[in-house]
ROSE-4610 file (N, C-alpha, C; in Angstrom, 1 decimal, always signed):
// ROSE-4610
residu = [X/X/X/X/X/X/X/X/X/X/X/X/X/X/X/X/X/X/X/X/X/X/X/X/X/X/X/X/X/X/X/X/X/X/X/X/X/X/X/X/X/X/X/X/X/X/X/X/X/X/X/X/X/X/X/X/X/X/X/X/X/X/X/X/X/X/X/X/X/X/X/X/X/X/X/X/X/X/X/X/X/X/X/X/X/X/X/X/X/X/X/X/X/X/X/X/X/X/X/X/X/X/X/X/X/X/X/X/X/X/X/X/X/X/X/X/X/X/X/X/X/X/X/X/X/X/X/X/X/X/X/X/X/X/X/X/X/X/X/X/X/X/X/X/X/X/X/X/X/X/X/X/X/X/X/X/X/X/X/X/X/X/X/X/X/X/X/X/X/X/X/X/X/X/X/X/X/X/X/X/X/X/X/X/X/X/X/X/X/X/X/X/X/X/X/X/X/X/X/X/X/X/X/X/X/X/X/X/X/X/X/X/X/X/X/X/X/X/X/X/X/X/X/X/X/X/X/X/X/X/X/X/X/X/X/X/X/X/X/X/X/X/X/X/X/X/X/X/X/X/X/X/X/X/X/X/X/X/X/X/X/X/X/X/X/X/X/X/X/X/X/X/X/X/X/X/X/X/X/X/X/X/X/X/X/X/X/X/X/X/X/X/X/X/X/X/X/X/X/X/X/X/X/X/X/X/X/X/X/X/X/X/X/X/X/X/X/X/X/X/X/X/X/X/X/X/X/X/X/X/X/X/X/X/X/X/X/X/X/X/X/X/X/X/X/X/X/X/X/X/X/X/X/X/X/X/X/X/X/X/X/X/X/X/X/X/X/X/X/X/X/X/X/X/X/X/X/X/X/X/X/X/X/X/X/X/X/X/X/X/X/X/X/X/X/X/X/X/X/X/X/X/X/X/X/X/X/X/X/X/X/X/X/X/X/X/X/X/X/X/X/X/X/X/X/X/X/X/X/X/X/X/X/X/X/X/X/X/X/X/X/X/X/X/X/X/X/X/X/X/X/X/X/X/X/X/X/X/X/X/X/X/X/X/X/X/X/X]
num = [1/1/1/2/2/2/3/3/3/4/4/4/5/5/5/6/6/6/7/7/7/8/8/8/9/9/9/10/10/10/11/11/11/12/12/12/13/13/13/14/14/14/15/15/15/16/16/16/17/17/17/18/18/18/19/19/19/20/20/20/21/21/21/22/22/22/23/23/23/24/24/24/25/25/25/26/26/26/27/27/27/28/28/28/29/29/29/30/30/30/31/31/31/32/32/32/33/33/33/34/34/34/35/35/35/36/36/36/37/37/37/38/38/38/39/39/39/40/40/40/41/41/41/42/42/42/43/43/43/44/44/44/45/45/45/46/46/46/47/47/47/48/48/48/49/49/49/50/50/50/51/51/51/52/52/52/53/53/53/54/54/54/55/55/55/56/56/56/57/57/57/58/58/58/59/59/59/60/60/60/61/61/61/62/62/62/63/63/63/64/64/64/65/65/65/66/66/66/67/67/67/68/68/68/69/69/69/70/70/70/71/71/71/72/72/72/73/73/73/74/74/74/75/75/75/76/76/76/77/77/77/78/78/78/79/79/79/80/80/80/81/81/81/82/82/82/83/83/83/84/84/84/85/85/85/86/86/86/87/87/87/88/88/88/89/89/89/90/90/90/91/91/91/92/92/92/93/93/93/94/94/94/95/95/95/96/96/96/97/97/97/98/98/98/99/99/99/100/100/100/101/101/101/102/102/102/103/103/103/104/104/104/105/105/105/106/106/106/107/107/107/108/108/108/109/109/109/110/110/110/111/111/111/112/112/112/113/113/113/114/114/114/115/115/115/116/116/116/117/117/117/118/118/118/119/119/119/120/120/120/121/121/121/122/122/122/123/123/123/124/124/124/125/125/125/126/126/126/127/127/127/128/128/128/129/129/129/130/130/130/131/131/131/132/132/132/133/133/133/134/134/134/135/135/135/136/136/136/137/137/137/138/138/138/139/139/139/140/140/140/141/141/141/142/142/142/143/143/143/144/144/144/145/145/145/146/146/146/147/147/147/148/148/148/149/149/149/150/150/150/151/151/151/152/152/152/153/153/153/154/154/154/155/155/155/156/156/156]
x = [-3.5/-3.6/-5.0/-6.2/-7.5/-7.2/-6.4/-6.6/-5.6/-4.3/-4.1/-4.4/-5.3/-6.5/-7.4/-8.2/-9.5/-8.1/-7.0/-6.1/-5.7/-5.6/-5.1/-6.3/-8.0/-8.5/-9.0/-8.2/-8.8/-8.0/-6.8/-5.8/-6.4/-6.8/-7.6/-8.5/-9.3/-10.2/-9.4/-8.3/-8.0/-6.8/-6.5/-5.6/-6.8/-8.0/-9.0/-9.0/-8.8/-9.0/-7.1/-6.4/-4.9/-4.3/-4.3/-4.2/-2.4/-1.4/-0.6/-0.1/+0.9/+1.1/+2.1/+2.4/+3.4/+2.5/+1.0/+0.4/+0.5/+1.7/+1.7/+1.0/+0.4/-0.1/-1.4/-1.4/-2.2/-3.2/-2.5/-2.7/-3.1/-3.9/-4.5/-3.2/-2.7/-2.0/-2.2/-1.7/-2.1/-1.4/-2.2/-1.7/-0.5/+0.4/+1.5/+2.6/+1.9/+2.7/+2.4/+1.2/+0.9/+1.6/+1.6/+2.5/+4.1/+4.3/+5.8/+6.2/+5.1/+5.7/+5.5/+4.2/+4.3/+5.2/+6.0/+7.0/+8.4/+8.6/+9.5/+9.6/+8.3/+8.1/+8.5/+8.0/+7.8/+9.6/+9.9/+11.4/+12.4/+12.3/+12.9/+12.7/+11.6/+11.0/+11.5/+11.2/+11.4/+13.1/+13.4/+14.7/+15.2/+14.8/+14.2/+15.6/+16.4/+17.9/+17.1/+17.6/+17.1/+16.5/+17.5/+17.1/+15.6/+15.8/+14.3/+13.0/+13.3/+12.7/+12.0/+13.0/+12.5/+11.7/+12.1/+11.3/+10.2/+10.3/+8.7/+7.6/+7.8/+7.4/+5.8/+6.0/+5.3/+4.4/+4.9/+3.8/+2.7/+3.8/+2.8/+1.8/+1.9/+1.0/-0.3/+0.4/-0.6/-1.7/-1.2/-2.4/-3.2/-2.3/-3.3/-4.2/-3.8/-5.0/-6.5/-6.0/-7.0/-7.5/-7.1/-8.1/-9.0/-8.2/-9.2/-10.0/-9.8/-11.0/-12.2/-11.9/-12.5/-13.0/-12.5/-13.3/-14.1/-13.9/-14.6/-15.9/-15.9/-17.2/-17.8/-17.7/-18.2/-19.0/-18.4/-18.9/-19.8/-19.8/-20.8/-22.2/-22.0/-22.9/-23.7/-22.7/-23.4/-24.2/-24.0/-24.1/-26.2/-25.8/-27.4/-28.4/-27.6/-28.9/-29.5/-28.4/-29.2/-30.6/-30.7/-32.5/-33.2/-34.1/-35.1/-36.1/-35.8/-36.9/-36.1/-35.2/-34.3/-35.0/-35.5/-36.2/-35.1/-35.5/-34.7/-34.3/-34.5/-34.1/-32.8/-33.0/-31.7/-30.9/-31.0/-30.2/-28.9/-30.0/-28.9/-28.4/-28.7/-27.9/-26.5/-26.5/-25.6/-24.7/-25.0/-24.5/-23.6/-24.2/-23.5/-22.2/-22.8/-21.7/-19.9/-21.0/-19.5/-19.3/-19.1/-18.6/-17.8/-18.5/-17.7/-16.5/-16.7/-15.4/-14.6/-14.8/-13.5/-12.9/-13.6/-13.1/-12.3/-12.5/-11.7/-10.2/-10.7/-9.5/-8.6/-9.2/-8.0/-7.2/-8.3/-7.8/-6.9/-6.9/-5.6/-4.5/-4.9/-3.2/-2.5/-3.0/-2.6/-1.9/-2.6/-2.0/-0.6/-0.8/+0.4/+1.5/+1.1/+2.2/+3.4/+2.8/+3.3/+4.3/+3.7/+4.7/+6.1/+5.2/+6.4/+7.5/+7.2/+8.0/+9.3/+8.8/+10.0/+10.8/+10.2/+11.4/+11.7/+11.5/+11.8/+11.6/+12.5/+12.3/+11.3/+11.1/+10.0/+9.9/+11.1/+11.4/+11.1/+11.6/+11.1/+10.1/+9.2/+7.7/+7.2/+7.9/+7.0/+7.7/+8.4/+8.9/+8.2/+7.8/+6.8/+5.5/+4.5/+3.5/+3.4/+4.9/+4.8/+4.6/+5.5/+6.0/+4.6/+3.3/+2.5/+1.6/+1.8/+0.5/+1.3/+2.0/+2.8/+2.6/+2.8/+2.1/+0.6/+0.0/-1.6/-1.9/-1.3/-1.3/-1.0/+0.2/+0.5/-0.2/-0.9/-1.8/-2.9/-3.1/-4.5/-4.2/-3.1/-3.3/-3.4/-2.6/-2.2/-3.4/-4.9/-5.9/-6.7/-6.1/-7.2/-6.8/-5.4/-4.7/-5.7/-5.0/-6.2/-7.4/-8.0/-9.4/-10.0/-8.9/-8.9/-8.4/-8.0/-7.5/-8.6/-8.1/-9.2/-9.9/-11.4/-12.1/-12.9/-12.0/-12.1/-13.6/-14.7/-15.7/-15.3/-15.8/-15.4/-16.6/-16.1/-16.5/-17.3/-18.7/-19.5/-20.0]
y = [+25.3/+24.0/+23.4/+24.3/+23.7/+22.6/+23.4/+22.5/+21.0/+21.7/+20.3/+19.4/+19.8/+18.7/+17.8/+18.5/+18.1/+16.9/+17.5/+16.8/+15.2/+15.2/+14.0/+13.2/+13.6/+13.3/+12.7/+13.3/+12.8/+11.5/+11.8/+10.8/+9.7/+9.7/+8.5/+7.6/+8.8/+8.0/+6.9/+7.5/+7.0/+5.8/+5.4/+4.8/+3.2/+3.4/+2.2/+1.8/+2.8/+2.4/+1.8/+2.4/+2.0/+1.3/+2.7/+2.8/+2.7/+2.6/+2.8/+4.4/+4.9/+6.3/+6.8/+5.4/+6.0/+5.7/+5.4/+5.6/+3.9/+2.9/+1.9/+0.7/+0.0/-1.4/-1.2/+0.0/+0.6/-0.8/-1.5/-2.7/-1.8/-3.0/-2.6/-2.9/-2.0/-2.1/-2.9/-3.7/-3.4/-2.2/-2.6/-1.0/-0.7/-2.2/-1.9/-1.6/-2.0/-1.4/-0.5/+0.4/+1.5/+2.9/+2.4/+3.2/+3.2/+1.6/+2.0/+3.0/+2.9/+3.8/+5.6/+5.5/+6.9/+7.2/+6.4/+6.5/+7.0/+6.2/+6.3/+7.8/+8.0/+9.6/+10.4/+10.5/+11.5/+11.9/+10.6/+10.5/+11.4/+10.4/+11.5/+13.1/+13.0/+14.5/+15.7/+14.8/+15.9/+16.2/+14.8/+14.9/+14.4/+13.8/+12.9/+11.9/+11.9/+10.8/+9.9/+8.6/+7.6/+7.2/+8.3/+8.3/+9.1/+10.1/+11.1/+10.2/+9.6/+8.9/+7.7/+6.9/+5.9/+6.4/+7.5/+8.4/+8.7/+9.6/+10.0/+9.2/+8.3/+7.6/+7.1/+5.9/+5.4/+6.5/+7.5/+8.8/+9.1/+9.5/+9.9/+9.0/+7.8/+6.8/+6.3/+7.0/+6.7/+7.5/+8.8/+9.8/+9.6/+9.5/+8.6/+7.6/+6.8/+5.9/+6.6/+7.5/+8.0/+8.6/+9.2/+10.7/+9.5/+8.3/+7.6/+6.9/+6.6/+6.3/+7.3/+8.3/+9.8/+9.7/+9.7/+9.8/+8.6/+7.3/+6.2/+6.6/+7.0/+7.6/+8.6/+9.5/+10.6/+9.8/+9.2/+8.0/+7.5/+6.8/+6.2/+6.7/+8.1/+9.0/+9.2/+9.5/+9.7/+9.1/+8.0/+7.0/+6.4/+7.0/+6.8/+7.7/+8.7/+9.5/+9.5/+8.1/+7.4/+6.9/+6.9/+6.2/+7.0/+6.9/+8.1/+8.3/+7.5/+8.0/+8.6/+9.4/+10.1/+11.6/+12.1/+12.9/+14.3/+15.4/+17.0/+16.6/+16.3/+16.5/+15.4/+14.2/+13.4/+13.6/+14.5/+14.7/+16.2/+16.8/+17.9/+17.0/+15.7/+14.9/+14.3/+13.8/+13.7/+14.4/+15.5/+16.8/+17.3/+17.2/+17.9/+16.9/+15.6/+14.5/+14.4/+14.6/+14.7/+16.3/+17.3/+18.3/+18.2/+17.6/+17.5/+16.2/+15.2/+14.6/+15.4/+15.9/+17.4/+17.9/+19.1/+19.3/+18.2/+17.2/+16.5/+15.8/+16.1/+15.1/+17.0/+18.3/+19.2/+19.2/+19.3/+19.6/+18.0/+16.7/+15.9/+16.2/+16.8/+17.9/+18.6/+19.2/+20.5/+19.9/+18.5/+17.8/+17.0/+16.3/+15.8/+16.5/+17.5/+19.0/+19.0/+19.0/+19.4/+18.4/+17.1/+15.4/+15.7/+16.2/+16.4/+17.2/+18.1/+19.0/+19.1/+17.6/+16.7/+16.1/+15.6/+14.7/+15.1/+16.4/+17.1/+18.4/+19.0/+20.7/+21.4/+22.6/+23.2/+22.8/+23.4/+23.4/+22.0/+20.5/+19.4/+19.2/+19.6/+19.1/+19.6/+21.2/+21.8/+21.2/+20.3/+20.0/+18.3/+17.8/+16.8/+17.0/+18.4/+18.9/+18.8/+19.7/+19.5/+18.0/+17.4/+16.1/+15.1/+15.4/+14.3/+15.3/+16.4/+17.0/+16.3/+16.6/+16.2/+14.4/+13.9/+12.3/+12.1/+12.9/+12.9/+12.8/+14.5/+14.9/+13.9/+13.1/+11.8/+10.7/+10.3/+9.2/+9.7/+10.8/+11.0/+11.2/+11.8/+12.0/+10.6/+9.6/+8.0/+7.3/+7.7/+7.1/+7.8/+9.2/+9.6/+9.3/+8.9/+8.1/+6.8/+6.5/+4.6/+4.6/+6.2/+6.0/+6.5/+7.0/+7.3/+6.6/+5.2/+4.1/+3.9/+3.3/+2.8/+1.6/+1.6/+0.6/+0.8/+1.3/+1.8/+2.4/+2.2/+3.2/+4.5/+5.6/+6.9/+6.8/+7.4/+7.4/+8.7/+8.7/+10.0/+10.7]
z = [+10.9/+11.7/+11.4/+11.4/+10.8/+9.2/+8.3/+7.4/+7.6/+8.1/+8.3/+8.9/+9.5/+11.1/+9.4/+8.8/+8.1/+7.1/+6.9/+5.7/+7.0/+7.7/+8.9/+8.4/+8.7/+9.0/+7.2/+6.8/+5.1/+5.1/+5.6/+5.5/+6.2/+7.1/+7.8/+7.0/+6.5/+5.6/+4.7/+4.1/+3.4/+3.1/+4.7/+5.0/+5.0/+5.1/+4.9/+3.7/+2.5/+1.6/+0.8/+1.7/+1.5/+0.1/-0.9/-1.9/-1.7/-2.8/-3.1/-3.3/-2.8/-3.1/-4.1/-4.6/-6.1/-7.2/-7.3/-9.0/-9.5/-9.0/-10.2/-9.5/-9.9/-9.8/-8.9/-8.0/-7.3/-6.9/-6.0/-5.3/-4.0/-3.1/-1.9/-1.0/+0.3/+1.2/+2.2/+3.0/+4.5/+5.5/+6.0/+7.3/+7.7/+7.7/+7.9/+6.8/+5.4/+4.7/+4.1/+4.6/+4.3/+4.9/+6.3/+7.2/+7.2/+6.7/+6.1/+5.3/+3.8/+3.4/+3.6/+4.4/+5.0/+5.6/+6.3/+7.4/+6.6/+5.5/+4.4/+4.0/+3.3/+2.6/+3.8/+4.6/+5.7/+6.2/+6.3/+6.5/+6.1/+5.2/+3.8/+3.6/+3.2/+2.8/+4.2/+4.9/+6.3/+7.2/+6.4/+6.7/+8.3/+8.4/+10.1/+10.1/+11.1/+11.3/+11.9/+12.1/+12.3/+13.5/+14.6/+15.6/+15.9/+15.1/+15.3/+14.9/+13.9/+13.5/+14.0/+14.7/+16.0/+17.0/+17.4/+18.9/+18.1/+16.8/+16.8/+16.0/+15.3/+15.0/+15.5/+16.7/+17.3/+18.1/+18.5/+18.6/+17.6/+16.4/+15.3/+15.0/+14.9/+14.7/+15.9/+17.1/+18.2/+17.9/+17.3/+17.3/+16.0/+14.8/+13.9/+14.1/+15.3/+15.7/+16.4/+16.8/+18.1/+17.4/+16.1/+15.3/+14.2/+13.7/+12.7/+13.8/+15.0/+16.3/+16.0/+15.9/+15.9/+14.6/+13.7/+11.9/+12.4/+12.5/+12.6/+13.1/+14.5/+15.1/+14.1/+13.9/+12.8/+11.7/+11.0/+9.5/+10.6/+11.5/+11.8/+12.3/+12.7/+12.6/+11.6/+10.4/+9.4/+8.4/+8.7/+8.7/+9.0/+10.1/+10.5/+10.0/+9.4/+8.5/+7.0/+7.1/+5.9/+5.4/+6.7/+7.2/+6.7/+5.7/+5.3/+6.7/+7.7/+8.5/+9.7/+9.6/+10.2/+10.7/+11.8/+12.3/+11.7/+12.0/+12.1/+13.4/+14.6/+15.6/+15.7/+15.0/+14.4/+14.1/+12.4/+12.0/+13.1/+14.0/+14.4/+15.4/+16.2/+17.0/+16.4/+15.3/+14.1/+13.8/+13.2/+13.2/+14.2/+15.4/+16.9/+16.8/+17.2/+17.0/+16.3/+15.2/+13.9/+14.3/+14.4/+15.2/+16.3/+16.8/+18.2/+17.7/+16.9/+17.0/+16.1/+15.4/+14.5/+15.9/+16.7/+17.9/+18.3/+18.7/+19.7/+18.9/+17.5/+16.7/+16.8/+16.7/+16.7/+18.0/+18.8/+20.1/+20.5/+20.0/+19.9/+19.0/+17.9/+17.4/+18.5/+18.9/+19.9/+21.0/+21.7/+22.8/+22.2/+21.0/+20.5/+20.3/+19.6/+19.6/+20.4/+22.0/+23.3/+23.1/+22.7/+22.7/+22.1/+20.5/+19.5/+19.5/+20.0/+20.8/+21.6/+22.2/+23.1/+22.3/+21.4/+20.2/+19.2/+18.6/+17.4/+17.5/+16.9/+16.9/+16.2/+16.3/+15.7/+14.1/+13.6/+12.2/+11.8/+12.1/+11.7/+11.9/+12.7/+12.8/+11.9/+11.4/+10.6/+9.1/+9.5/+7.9/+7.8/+9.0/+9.2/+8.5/+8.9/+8.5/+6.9/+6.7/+5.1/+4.2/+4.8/+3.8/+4.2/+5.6/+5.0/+4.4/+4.0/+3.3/+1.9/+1.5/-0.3/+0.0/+0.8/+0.8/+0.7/+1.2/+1.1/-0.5/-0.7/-2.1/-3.4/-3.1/-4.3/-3.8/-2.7/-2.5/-3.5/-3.5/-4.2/-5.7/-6.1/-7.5/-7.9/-7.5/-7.8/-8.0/-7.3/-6.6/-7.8/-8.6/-9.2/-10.8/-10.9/-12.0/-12.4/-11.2/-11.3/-11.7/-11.4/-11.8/-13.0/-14.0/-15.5/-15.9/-15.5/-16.6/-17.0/-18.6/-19.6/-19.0/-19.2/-18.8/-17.3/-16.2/-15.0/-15.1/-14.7/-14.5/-13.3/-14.0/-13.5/-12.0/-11.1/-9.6/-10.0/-9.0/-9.2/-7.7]
């Protein structure tokens, strides 16, 4: 569950940057057609009827909002220890901070859980689990495609 919390939470990050998850033209998204096609993969991959799909949907997405709420705060933590005039006693207020929103973004897995529970069976949630870690997974190869095209300056 820990890794899939840190992988949500990667996802978040990277739903800002809303890369394309098939590799081509690797054009910028908006949110909502970034979510479509997560909604698509996940679908699919998981095997979700249309109905399961309508019920859990708008869930799943509630809690993606609330945990990139949660990343958002964290970066902006981090944010502040940019300042070279950033005390030790700073940086462990920082620190504590982005901690404590990890905690609160697992401990919203755990509460959502109980939700998903209601509208999908064990087995599909855990076939939910799978299909956005394999969407994470090709958002990123796609994102690390784009960044070995010729010409592309390599990221460091």
């Amino acid at each position: 569950m820990k890794k899939l919390s840190v992988l949500i939470v990667v996802l978040c990050s990277l739903v800002s940057v809303a890369w394309g998850a098939d590799g081509c033209d690797q054009h910028r998204l908006s949110r909502e057609e970034f979510r479509a096609k997560q909604q698509a993969f996940i679908t699919q991959h998981a095997g979700l009827t249309k109905e399961e799909a309508d019920k859990f949907f708008p869930v799943y997405f509630e809690l993606q909002d609330r945990k990139k709420q949660l990343n958002d705060e964290a970066w902006d933590l981090l944010r502040k220890g940019k300042d070279e005039k950033t005390t030790e006693a700073q940086y462990g207020e920082i620190l504590e901070g982005v901690y404590d929103a990890r905690m609160s973004a697992d401990r919203l897995d755990k509460t959502y859980l109980a939700k998903f529970k209601k509208i999908l069976s064990y087995k599909k949630i855990y076939l939910v689990q799978r299909a956005e870690m394999r969407f994470q997974r090709e958002l990123l190869k796609g994102m690390q495609r784009n960044d070995k095209k010729p010409g592309k300056p390599q990221r460091r």
